[in-house]
Each structure stands twice: as C-alpha cells, then as structure tokens.
N, C-alpha and C positions, 0 to 999 in steps of 0.2 A: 492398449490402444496405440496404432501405428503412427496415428495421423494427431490425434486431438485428445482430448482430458476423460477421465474417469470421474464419474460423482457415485459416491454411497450413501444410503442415504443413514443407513447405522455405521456399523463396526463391521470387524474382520477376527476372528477366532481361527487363527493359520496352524495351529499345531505341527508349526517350525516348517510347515510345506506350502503354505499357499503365496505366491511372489506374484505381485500387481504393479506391473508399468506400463506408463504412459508418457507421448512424446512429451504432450505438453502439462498439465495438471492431474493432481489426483487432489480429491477432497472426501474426507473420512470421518466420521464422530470419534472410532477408536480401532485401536488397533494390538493382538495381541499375538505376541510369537509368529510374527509373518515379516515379508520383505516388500517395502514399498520403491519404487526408484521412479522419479518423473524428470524429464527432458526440461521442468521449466521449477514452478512451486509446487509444495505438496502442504496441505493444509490440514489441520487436524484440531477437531471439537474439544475431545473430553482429552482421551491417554495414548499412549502408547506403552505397552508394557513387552518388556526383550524381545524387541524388532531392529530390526537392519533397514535406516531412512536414509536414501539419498535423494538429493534433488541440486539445483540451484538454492534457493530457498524454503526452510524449514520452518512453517509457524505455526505454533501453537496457538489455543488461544491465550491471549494471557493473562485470563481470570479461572480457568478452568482448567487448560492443558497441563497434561503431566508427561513428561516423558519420565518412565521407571525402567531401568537396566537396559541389554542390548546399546547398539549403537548409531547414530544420529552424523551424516555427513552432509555439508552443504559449500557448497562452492562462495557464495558474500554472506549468508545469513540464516542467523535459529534463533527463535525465540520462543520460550516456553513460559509458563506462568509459576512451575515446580519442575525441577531435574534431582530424580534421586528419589529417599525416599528416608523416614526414620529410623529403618533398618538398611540403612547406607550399602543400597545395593548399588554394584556399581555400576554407573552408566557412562557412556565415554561420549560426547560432543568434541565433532571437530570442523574447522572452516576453514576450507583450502585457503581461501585470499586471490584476490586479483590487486591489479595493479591499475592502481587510479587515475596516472598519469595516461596510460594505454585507450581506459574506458572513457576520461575525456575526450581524448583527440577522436577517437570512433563516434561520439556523440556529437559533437562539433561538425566534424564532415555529414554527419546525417541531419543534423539541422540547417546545414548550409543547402544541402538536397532537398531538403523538406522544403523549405521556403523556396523553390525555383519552381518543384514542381506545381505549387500553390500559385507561381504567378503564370505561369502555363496553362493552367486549368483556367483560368480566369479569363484569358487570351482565346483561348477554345472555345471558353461556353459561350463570349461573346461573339464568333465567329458564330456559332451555330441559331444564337439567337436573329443574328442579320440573315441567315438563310429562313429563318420560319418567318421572321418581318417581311420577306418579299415572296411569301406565300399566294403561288399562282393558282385559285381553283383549288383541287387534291395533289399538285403535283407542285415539285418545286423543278427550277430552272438547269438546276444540275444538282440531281437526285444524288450518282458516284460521289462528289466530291461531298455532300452532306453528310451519306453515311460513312466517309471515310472519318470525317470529324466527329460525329458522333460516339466512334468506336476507339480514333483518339483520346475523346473526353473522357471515355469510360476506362479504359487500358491508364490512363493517368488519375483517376480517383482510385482505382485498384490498388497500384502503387504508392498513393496516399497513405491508404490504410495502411500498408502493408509497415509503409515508414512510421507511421503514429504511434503504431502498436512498439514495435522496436526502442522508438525514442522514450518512449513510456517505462520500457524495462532500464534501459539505462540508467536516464532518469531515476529511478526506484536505485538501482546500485549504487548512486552517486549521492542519493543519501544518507548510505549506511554509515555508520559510525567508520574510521578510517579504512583497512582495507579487506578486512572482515568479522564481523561482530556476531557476538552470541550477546541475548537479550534473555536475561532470569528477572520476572517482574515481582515475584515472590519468594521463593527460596530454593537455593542448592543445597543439597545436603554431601557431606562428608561420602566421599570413595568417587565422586563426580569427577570427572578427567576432561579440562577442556584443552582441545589445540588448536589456534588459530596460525596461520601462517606458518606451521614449526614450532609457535612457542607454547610450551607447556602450560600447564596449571595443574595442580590435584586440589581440590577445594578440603578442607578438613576443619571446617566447622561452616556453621550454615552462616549462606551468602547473601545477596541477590545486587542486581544490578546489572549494569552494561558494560561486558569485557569484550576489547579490540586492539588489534594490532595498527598499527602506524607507521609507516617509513623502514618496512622489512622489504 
C-alpha cells in the first residue's frame, strides 16, 4: 500500500518470499517466514515465527503475541507478550532510539500550531455564520466573498486533522519508556538479543519486563 494501511484478516504463510509493505499500518493475526515493513505501526494478534518486522512500532499482543526467531526492528517501540521460545531459538529485537529532547521541541511547535489554527477556525466559522444571518431570499449579499470563507474554513479543518493526527503519534512517542523500549509482558527466553539504542543485551535465562535506554 503506497498511500495507506493493510489489514488481514488471518495470517501470512511467506515461505521466505512473500514481503507486505505499507506506508502507513499493517495489521495481521500471524505471520510466518515472510517480511513485514510499515511507514507507521505494524500490529500483530497471535505470532510471528522467522520473519523480518520493521516499522516504527512493533506490537504484539501482550497476552497472546509471540514473536519466535527471525528479526524484529522498530524505530521507539516492541512489545511482545513471549520472544523466544523453550527451545531458545534465537530471536534478535532491536530499537533504533530517538531523541527526546528533539521529539519535544517538534511537539511543542505543533501544538503551538495547533491551537492558532483552532482560534482561526473559530474566527472563520463565525464569520460565515454572520453571512448566512443576513440571508437575503436564496442569495446572500456577496456570494465570492462567502465561498471564499467557506473554502477557508474547510482548507483549515483539513489542516486540523492533519495536525491531530501527527500530535497523537508524538504524543504516543513521548510516552515511551525513555528513548526506546522493548516491552516482554510475559517472558524472554534464552538466545533472545535485544538492542536498543546500541546497547546490547543477550537474555540467558527467562525474563520479562520493560528494557530501555535513557540518556544515550
């Protein structure tokens, strides 16, 4: 998908050839021996078993998900419910990492945007509302200048969206654990390789919990 998100409604049986990307999301119950890569999050029901996952964010569910061998990359975040497996196959998770400080200030100036555009719109619609109160007959007094506001008002809810959405994902980054965390809600087994930000780990006996880097 060039534009927008993949949904399935089962799994994927890739026998190491089938590759599914999407700008924005993919959403999957399971996945096996295939390559997933999405522009935004990539979501996943049951497993993933020796697949190649990138995204932004990686989540599992985490009462169900498994990711078993192959490997797992995400730019802030992966959480799983099981990585690995009893027969400690290996799986590698890693999390690029951003920088928080960065993600603030972007967030910051878009909210400073946000709320301008909000009092603009307000200013607009009331303007359009004093043209339909002085509603002549079918015709208003000066039609041009109505729909030029009109098209204003609309060209500036667009832009709304468009900011919400955006501030939403920040938002979502800015509460990850510091500046990129992998989430095991139930357990890592042994031959598991996490890296966040650079910094290693080999898990060798079973884990679970929330590993993050901070101030790298």
């Amino acid at each position: 998908s060039k534009e927008g998100s993949i949904y399935i409604k089962g799994g994927i049986y890739g026998k190491n050839v089938a590759h599914i990307e999407a700008k924005k999301n993919i959403y999957v119950k399971y996945c096996n021996e295939c390559t997933l890569i999405a522009g935004e999050d990539i979501n996943i029901g049951f497993y993933a078993l020796d697949s190649v996952i990138k995204a932004q964010k990686v989540l599992f569910d985490p009462k169900y998900g498994k990711v078993i061998g192959g490997s797992v990359t995400a730019e802030v975040k992966v959480t799983a419910g099981v990585v690995g497996n009893k027969s400690e196959k290996k799986t590698i998770i890693n999390v690029e990492g951003f920088d928080r400080n960065i993600i603030r200030k972007e967030f910051e100036v878009l909210l400073e945007r946000y709320k301008e555009l909000l009092q603009e719109a307000n200013t607009v619609k009331r303007q359009i509302e004093v043209f339909e109160y002085n509603l002549s007959g079918a015709e208003y007094a000066n039609m041009e200048e109505y729909n030029k506001c009109v098209d204003h008002y609309e060209g500036i809810v667009d832009e709304i969206k468009i900011l919400d959405e955006a501030r939403k994902k920040l938002q979502n980054t800015l509460q990850t654990k510091g500046e990129g965390e992998v989430g095991i809600f139930q357990s890592a087994y042994p031959e598991t390789f996490l890296e966040i930000k650079k910094m290693q780990k080999k898990i060798n006996s079973i884990v679970s919990g929330s590993f993050y880097a901070e101030n790298r």
